[in-house]
C-alpha positions as a LaTeX table, in Angstrom:
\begin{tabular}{lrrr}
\hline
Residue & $x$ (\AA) & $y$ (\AA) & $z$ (\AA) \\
\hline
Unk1 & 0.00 & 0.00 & 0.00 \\
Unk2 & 1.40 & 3.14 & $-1.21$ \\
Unk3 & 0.38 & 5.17 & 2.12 \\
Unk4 & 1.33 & 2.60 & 4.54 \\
Unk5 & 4.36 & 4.30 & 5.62 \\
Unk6 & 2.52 & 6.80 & 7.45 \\
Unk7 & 0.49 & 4.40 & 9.10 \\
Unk8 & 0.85 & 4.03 & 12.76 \\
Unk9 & 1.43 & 0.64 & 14.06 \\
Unk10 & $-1.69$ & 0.13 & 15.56 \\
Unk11 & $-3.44$ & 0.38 & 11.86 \\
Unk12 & $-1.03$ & $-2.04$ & 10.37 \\
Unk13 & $-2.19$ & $-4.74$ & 12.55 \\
Unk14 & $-6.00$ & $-4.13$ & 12.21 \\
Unk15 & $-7.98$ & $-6.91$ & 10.51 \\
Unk16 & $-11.23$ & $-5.01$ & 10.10 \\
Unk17 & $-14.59$ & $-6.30$ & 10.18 \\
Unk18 & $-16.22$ & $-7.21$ & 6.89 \\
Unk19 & $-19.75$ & $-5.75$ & 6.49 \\
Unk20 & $-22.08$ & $-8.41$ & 4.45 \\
Unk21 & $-22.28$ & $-7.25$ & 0.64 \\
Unk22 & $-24.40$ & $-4.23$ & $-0.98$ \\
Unk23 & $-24.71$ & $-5.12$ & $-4.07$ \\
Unk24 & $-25.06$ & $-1.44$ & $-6.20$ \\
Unk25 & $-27.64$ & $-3.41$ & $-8.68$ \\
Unk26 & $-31.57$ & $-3.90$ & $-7.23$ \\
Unk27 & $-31.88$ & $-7.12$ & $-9.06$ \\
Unk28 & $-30.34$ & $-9.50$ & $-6.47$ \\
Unk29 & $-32.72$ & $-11.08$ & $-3.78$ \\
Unk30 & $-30.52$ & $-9.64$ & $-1.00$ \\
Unk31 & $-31.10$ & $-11.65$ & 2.75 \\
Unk32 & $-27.54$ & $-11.65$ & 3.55 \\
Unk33 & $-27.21$ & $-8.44$ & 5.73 \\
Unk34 & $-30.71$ & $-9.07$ & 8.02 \\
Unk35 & $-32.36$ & $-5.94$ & 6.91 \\
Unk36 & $-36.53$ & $-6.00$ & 7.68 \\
Unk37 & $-38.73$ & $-6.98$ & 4.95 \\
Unk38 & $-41.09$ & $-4.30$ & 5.58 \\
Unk39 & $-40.89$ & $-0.39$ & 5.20 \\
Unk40 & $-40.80$ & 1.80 & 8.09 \\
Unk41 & $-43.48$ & 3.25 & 9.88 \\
Unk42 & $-45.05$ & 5.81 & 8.16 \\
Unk43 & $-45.11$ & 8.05 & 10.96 \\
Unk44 & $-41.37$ & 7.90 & 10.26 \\
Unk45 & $-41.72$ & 8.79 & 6.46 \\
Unk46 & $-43.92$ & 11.61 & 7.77 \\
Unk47 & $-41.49$ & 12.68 & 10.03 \\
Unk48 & $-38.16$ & 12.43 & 7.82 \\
Unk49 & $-40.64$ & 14.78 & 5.20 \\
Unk50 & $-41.63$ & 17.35 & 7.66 \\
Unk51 & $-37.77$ & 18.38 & 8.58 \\
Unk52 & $-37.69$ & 22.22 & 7.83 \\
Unk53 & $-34.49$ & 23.42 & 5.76 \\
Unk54 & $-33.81$ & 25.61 & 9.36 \\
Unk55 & $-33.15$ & 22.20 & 11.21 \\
Unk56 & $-30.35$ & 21.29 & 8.52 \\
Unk57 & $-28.95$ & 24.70 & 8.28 \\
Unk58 & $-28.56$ & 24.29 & 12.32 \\
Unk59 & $-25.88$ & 21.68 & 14.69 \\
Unk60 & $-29.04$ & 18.78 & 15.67 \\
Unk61 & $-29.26$ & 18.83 & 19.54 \\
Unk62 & $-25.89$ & 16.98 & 20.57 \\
Unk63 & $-27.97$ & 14.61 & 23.37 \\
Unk64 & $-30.83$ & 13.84 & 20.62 \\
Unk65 & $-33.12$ & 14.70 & 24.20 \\
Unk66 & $-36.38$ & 13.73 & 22.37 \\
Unk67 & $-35.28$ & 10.78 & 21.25 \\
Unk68 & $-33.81$ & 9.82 & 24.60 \\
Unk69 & $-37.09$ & 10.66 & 26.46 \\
Unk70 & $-39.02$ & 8.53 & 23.77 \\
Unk71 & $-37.04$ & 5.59 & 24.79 \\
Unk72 & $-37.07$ & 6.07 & 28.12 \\
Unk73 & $-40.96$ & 6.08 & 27.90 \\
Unk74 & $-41.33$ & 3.26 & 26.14 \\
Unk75 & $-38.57$ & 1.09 & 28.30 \\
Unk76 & $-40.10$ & 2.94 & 31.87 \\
Unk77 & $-36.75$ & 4.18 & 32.76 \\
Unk78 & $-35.70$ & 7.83 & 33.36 \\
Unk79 & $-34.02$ & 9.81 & 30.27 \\
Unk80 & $-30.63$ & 9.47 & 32.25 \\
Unk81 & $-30.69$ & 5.61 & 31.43 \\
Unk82 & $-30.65$ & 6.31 & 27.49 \\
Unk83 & $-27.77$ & 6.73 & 25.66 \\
Unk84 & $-28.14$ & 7.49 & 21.94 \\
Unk85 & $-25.57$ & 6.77 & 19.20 \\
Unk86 & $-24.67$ & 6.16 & 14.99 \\
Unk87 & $-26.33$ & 2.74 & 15.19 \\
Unk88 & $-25.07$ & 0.38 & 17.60 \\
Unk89 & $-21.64$ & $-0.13$ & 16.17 \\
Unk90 & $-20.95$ & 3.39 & 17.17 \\
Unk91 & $-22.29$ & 2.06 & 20.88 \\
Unk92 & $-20.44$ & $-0.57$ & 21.42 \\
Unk93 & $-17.26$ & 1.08 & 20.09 \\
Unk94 & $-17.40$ & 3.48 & 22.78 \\
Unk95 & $-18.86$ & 1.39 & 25.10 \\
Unk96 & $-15.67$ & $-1.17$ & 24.56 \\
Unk97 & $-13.52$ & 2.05 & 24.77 \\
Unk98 & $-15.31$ & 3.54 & 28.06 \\
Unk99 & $-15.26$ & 0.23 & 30.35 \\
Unk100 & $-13.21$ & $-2.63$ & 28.19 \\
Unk101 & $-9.96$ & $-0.89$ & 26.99 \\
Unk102 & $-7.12$ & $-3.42$ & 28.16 \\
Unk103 & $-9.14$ & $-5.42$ & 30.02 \\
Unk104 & $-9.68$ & $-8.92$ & 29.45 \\
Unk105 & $-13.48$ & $-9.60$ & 28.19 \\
Unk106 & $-15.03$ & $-13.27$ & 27.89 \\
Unk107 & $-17.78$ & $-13.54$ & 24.97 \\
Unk108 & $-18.53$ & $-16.48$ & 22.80 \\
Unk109 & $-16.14$ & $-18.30$ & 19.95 \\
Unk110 & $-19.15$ & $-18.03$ & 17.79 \\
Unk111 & $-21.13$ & $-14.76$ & 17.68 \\
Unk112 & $-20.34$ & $-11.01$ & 16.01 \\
Unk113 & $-17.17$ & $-10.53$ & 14.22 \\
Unk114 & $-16.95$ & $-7.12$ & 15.19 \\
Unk115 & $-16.30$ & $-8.00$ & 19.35 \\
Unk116 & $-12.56$ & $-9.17$ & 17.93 \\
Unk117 & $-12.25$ & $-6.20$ & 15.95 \\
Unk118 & $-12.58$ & $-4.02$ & 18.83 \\
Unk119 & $-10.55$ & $-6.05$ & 21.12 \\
Unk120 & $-7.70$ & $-5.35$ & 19.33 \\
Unk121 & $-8.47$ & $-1.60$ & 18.53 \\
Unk122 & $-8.85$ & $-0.78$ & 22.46 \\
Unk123 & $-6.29$ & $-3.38$ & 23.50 \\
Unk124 & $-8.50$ & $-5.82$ & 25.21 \\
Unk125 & $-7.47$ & $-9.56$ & 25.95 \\
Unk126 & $-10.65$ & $-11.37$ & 24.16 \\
Unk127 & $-11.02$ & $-14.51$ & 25.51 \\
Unk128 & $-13.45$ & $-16.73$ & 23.46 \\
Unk129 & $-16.20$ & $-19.80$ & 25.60 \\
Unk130 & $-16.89$ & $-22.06$ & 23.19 \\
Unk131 & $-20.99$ & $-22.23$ & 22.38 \\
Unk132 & $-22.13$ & $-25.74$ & 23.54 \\
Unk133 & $-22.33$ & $-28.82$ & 20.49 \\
Unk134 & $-26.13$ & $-27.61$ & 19.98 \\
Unk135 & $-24.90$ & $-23.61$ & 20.04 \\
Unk136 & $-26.69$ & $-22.87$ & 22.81 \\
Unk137 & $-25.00$ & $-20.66$ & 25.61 \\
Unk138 & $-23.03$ & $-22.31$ & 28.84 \\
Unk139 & $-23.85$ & $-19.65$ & 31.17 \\
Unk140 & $-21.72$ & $-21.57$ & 33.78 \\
Unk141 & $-18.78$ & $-20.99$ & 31.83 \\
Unk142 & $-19.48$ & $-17.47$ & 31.44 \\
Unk143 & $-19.49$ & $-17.08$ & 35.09 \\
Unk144 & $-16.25$ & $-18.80$ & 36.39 \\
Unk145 & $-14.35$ & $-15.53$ & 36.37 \\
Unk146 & $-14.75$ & $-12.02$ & 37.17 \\
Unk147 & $-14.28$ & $-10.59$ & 33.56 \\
Unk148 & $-16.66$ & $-8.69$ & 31.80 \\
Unk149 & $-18.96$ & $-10.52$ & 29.45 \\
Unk150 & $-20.25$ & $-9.66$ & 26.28 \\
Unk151 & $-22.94$ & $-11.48$ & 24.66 \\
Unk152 & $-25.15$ & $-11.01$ & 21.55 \\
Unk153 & $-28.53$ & $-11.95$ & 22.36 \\
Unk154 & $-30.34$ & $-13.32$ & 20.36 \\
Unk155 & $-27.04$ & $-14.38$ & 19.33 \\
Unk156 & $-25.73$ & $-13.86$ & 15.62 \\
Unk157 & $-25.54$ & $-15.77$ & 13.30 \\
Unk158 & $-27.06$ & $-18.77$ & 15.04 \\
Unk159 & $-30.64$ & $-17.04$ & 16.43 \\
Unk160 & $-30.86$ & $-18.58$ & 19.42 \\
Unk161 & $-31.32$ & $-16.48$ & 22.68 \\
Unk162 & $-31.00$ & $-16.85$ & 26.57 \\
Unk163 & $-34.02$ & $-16.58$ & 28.72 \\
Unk164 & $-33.95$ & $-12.75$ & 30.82 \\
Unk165 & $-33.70$ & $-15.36$ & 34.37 \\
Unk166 & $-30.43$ & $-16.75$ & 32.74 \\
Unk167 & $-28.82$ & $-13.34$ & 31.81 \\
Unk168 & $-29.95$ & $-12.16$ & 35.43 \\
Unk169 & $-28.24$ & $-14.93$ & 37.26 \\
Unk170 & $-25.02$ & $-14.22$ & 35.81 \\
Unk171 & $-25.67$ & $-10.18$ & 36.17 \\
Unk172 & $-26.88$ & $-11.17$ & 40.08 \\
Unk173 & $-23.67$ & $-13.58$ & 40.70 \\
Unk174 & $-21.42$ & $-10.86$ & 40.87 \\
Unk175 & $-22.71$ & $-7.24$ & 40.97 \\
Unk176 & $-18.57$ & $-6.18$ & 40.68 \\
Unk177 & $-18.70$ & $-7.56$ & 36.68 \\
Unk178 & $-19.82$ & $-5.85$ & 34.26 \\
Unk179 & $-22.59$ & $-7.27$ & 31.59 \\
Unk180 & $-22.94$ & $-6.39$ & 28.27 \\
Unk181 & $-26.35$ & $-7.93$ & 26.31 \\
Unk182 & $-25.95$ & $-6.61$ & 22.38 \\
Unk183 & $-29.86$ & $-6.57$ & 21.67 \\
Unk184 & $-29.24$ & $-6.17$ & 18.04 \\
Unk185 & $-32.23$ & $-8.56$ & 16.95 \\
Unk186 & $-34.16$ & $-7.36$ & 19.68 \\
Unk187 & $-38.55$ & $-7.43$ & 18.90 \\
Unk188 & $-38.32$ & $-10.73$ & 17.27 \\
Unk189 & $-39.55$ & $-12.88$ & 19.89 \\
Unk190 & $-36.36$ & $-12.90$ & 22.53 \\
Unk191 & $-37.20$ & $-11.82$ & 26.25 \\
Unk192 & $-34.82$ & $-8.52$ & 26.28 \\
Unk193 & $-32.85$ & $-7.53$ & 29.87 \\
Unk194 & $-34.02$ & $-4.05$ & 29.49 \\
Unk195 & $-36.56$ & $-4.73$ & 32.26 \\
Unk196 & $-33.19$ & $-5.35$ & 34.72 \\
Unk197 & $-31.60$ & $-1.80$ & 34.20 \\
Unk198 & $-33.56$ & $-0.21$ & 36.78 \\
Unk199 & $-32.35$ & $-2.72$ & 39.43 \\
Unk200 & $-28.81$ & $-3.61$ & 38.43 \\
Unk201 & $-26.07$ & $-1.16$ & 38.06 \\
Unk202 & $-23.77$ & $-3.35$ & 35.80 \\
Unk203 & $-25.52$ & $-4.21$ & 33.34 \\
Unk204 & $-25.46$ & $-2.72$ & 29.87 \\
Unk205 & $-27.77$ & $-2.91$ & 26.93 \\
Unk206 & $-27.09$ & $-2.00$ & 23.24 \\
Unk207 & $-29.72$ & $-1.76$ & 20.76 \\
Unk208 & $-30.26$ & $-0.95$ & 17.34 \\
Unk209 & $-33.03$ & 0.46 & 15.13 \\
Unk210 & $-31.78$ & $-0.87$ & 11.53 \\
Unk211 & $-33.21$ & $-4.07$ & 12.38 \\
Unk212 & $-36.62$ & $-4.00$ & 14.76 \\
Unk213 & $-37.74$ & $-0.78$ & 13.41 \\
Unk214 & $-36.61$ & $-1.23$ & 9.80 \\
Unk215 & $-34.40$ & 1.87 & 10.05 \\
Unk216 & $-30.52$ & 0.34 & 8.53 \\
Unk217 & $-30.24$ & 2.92 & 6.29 \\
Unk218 & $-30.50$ & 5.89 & 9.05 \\
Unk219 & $-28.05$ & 4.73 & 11.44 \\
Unk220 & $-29.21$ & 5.18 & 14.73 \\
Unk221 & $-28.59$ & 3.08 & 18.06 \\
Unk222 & $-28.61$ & 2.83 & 21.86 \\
Unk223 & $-27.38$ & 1.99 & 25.10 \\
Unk224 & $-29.67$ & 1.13 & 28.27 \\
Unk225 & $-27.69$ & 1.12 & 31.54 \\
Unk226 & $-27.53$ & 3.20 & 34.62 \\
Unk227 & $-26.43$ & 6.76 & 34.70 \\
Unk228 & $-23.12$ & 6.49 & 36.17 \\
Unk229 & $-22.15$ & 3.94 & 33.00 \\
Unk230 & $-24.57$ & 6.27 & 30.84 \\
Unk231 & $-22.13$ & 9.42 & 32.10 \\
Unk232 & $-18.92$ & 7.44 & 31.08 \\
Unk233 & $-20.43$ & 7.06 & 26.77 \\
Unk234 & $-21.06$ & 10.04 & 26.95 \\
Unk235 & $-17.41$ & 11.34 & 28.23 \\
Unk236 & $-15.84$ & 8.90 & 25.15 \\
Unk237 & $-18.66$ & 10.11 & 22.79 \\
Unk238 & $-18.20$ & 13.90 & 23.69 \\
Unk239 & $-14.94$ & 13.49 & 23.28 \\
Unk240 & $-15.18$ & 11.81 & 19.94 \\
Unk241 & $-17.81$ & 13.61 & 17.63 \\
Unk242 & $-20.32$ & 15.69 & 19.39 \\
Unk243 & $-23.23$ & 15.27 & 17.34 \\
Unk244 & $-23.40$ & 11.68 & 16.06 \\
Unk245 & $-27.01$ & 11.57 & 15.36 \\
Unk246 & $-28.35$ & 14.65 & 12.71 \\
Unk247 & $-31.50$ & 16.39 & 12.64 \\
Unk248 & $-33.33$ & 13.78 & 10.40 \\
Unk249 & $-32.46$ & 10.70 & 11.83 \\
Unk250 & $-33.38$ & 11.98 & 15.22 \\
Unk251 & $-36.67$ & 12.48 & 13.75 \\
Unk252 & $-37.32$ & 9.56 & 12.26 \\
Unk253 & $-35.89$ & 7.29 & 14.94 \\
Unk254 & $-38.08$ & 9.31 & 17.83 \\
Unk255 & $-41.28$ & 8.99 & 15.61 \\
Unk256 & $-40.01$ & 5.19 & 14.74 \\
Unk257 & $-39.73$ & 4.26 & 18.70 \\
Unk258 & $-42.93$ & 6.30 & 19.28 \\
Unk259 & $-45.23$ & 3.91 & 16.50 \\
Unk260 & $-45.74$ & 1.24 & 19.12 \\
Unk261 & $-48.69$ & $-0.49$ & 16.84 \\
Unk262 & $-46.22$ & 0.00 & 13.98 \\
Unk263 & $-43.74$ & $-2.39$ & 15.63 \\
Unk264 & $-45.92$ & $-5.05$ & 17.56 \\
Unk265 & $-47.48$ & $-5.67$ & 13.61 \\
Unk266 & $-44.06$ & $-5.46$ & 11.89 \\
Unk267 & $-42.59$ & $-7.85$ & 14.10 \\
Unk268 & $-45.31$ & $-10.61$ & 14.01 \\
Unk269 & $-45.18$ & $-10.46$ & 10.61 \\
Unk270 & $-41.65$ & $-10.84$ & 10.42 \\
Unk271 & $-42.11$ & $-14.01$ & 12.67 \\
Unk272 & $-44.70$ & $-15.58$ & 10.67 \\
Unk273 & $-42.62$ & $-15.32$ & 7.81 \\
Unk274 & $-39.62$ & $-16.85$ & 9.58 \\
Unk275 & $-41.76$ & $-20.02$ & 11.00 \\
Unk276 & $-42.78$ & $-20.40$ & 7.10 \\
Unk277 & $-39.39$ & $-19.81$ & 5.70 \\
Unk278 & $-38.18$ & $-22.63$ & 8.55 \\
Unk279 & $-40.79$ & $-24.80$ & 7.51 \\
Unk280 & $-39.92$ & $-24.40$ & 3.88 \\
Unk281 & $-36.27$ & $-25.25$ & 4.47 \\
Unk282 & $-37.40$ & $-28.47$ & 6.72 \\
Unk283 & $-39.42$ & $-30.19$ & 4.35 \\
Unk284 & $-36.13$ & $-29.71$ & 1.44 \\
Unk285 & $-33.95$ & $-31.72$ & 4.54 \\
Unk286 & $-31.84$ & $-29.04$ & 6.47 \\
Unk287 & $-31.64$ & $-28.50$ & 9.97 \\
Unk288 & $-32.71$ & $-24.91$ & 10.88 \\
Unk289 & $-31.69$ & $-23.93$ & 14.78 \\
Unk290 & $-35.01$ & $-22.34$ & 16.67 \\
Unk291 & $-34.91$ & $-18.68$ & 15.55 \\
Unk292 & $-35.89$ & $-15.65$ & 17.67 \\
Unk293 & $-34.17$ & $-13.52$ & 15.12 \\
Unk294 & $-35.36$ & $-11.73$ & 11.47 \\
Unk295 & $-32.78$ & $-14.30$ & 9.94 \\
Unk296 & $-32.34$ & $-18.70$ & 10.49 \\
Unk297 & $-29.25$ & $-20.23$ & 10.50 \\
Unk298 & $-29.19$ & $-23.46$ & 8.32 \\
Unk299 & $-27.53$ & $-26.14$ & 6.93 \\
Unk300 & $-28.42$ & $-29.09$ & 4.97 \\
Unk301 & $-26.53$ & $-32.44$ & 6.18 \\
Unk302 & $-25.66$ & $-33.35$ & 2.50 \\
Unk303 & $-24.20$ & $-30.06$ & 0.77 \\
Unk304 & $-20.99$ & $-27.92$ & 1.85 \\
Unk305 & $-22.01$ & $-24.21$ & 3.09 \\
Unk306 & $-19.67$ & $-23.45$ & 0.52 \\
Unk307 & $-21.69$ & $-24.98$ & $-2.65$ \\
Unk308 & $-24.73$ & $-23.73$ & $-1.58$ \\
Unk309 & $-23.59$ & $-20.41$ & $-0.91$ \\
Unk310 & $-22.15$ & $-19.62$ & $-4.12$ \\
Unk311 & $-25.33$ & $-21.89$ & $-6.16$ \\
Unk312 & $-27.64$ & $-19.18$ & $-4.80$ \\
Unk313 & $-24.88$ & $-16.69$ & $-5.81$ \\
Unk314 & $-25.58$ & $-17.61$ & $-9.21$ \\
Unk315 & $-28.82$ & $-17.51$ & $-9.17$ \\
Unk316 & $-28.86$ & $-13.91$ & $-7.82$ \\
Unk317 & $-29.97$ & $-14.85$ & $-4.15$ \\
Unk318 & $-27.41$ & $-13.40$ & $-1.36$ \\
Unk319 & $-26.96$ & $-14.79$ & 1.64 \\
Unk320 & $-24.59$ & $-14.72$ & 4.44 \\
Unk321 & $-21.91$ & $-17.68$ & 5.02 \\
Unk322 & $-18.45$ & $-17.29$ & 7.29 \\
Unk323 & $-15.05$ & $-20.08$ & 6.49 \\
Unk324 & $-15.09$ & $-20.55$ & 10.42 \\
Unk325 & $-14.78$ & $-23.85$ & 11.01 \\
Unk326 & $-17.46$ & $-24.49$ & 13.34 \\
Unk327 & $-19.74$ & $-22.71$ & 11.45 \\
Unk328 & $-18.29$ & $-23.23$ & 7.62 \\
Unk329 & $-21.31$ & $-25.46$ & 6.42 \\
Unk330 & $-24.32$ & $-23.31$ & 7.88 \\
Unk331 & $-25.78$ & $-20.42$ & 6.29 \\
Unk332 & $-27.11$ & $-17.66$ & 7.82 \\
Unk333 & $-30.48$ & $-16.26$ & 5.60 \\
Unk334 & $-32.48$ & $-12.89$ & 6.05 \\
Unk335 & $-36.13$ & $-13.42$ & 6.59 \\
Unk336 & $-37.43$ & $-11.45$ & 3.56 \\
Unk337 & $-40.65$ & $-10.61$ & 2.24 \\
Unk338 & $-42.77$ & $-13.61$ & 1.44 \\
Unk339 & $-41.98$ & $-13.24$ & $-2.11$ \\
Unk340 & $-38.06$ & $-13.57$ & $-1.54$ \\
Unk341 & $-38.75$ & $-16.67$ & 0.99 \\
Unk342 & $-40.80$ & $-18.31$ & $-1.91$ \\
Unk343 & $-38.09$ & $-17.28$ & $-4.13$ \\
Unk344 & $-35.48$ & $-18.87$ & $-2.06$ \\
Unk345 & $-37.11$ & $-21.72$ & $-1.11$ \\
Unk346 & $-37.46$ & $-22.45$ & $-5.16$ \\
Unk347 & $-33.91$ & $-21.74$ & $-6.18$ \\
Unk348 & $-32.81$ & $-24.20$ & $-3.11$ \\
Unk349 & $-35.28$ & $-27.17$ & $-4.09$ \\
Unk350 & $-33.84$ & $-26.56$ & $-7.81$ \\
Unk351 & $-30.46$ & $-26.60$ & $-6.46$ \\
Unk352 & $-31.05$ & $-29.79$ & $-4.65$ \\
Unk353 & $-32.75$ & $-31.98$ & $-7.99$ \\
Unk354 & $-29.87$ & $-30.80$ & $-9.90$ \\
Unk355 & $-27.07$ & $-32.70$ & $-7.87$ \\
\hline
\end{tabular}
């Protein structure tokens, strides 16, 4: 590289994460990235139209207040319990920078790529607990030591989630360790930990809008915790970039949290759809883990992740697949609309009769 020479060391040992592919051309039938198959609210469309050229011309309010008190209504916590962020990436950076930097964090060795990626930005010791045979969670293992833990929940890519008693007994266990639940999938059927917030003082809770309210393209995020760990994001956030969220996207994302009708629909449909898409996959022969996610992981006990990655490939369906050992034969699929399921489900069976 042509500019590495005025790299800093630090950058030339990076190994960024990967984001799954955007393809620039809308002929594809993209489930590879786990966006929702439905549109946003239209209270949100309403919203994004009715910001005045005054509101752009203006620096949005730096603690996106209105959004904050939104989600603090909604989750029955006070304001000072809401941090808001550039979708939950830019949470957990600065969460990982704020309470993780060279400390030595436990999570799982199969879950989100980026928790290695900021390990080794911030200087933490990652140390990976193997996910049980079936991928579910050894909570056990999780608790032998006093580091802090964080865990995806539902977890990605597998789908699977801990009960709220389970992620409470290892918050409870040890009030001196601090707990991190990434709700990323949250409002697809998962019990979330928000409801433990108000009682325990180290536990953390990152959520995103791109996925439960259909909002990936706006970028917005947050963390639910108590104030004191609320008061250290916003010391690494302030003194980062001090307006991550702009004028519009704090209007759509406060008029997205306030559509509560909007997001009880959107996310039984988006569960229908997933038991349908399961069932679809079950009756061509693959083994689909129990979902409480807007995507199923999958694999089928007679093709290679590999050949049935790049078959759909070909036939212009994207999904998601990792070279992980553990993982290398199981796919990871979007639930889409039920057009794109059907569509799936057809190039798959086709796939299958041609071997």
């Amino acid at each position: 590289n042509a500019m590495s020479r005025f790299w800093v060391e630090k950058v030339t040992e990076l190994q960024p994460y990967v984001p799954g592919e955007q393809p620039a051309t809308g002929s594809v039938v993209k489930l590879n990235t786990n966006e929702h198959a439905l549109s946003p609210s239209d209270a949100v469309m309403a919203a994004v139209c009715a910001v005045q050229g005054e509101q752009l011309r203006r620096y949005p309010d730096p603690a996106a207040s209105g959004l904050c008190d939104a989600i603090a209504a909604v989750e029955g916590l006070t304001a000072g319990c809401v941090f808001p962020g550039n979708g939950s990436d830019e949470v957990l950076a600065h969460l990982w920078f704020a309470f993780l930097s060279g400390r030595t964090v436990r999570t799982l060795d199969t879950t989100y790529g980026f928790y290695p990626v900021w390990a080794k930005l911030y200087g933490s010791q990652l140390v990976e607990v193997p996910v049980l045979e079936d991928f579910s969670v050894d909570i056990g293992a999780l608790d032998q030591s006093h580091d802090a833990v964080v865990l995806a929940n539902p977890n990605a890519p597998t789908g699977l989630a801990l009960r709220r008693a389970d992620i409470e007994s290892l918050v409870a266990s040890n009030r001196d360790r601090l707990v991190i639940i990434d709700e990323a999938y949250y409002g697809f059927g998962a019990e979330s930990a928000a409801p433990l917030v108000a009682e325990y003082d180290n536990l953390m809770i990152s959520r995103s809008l791109s996925k439960s309210h259909a909002l990936a393209g706006m970028r917005v995020g947050y963390a639910l915790a108590h104030p004191d760990l609320i008061e250290g994001l916003n010391r690494v956030k302030d003194s980062f970039n001090s307006y991550p969220l702009d004028a519009v996207a704090q209007a759509a994302a406060t008029a997205a949290i306030s559509d509560a009708e909007w997001f009880e629909q959107a996310s039984q449909a988006v569960a229908q759809s997933r038991a349908q898409l399961t069932e679809g996959l079950v009756s061509l022969g693959f083994q689909v883990l129990p979902s409480t996610a807007n995507f199923v992981f999958t694999r089928h006990p007679e093709v290679g992740g590999e050949a049935l990655f790049s078959a759909l490939r070909q036939e212009g369906v994207l999904v998601r697949r990792w070279s992980k050992p553990r993982i290398e034969d199981w796919l990871r699929i979007t639930v889409g609309s039920d057009e794109q399921n059907e569509g799936l489900l057809t190039t798959v069976a086709q796939f299958l009769k041609s071997r």
